[in-house]
C-alpha positions in Angstrom: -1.3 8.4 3.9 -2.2 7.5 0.4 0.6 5.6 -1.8 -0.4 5.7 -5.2 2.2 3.4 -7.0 5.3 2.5 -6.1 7.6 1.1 -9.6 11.5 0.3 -9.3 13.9 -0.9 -12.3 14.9 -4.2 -12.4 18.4 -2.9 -11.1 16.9 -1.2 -8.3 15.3 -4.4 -7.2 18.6 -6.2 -6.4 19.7 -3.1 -4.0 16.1 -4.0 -2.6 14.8 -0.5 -3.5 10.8 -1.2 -3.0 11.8 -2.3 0.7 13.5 0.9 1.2 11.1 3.3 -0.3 8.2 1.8 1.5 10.4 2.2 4.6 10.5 5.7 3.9 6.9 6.3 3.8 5.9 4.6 6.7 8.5 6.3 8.3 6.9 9.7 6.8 3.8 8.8 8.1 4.8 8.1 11.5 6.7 11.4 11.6 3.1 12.8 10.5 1.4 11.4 13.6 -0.7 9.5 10.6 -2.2 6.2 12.0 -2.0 4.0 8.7 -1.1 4.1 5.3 -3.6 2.7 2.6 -2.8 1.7 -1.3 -4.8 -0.9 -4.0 -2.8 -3.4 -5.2 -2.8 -4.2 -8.5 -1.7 -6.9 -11.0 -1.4 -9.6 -8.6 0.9 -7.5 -6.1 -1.0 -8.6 -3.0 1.4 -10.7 -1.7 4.4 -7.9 -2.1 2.5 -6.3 0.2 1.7 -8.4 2.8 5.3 -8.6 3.1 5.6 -5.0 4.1 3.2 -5.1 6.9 -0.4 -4.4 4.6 -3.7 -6.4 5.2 -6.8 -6.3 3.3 -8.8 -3.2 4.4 -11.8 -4.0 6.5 -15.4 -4.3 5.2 -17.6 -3.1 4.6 -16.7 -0.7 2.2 -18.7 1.9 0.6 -20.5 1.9 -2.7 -18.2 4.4 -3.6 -15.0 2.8 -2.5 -16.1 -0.7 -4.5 -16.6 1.4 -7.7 -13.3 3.3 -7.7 -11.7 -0.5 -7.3 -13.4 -2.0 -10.0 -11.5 1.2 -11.9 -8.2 -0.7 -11.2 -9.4 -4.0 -13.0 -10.2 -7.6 -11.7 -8.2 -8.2 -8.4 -7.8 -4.6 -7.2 -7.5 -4.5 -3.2 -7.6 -1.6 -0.9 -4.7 -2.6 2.0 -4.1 -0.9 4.8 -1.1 -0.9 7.4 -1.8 0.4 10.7 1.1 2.8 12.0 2.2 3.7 15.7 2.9 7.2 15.5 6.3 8.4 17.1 
């Protein structure tokens, strides 16, 4: 599973919101029998992510791939959380 962009209101963040919606979508996935969801953080968001379970993806990465990042701007990374389908 691809998530695209995941935005919540500044009162959202103090009923912890992001946590929950990213929750959801792992949770999606898993119900999918998917084995990982994948997203490019963006505008220094890295760290968010790690939070929730997401590591760097692994190189090498395609020519393809490495263009369609630079698309994002300077610091774009593909992450990728590995899933244990229920």
């Amino acid at each position: 599973m691809y998530l695209h962009d995941l935005a919540v209101s500044p009162a959202g963040r103090a009923k912890r919101l992001g946590h929950k919606l990213v929750q959801q979508v792992v949770h999606r996935a898993q119900d999918m029998g998917l084995t990982q969801v994948a997203l490019v953080a963006v505008q220094g968001s890295r760290a968010y992510w790690e939070r929730h379970g997401f590591s760097d993806a692994e190189a090498p990465l395609s020519d393809a791939l490495i263009e369609k990042l630079a698309s994002f701007g300077s610091g774009a990374t593909l992450m990728r959380r590995s899933l244990t389908p229920v």
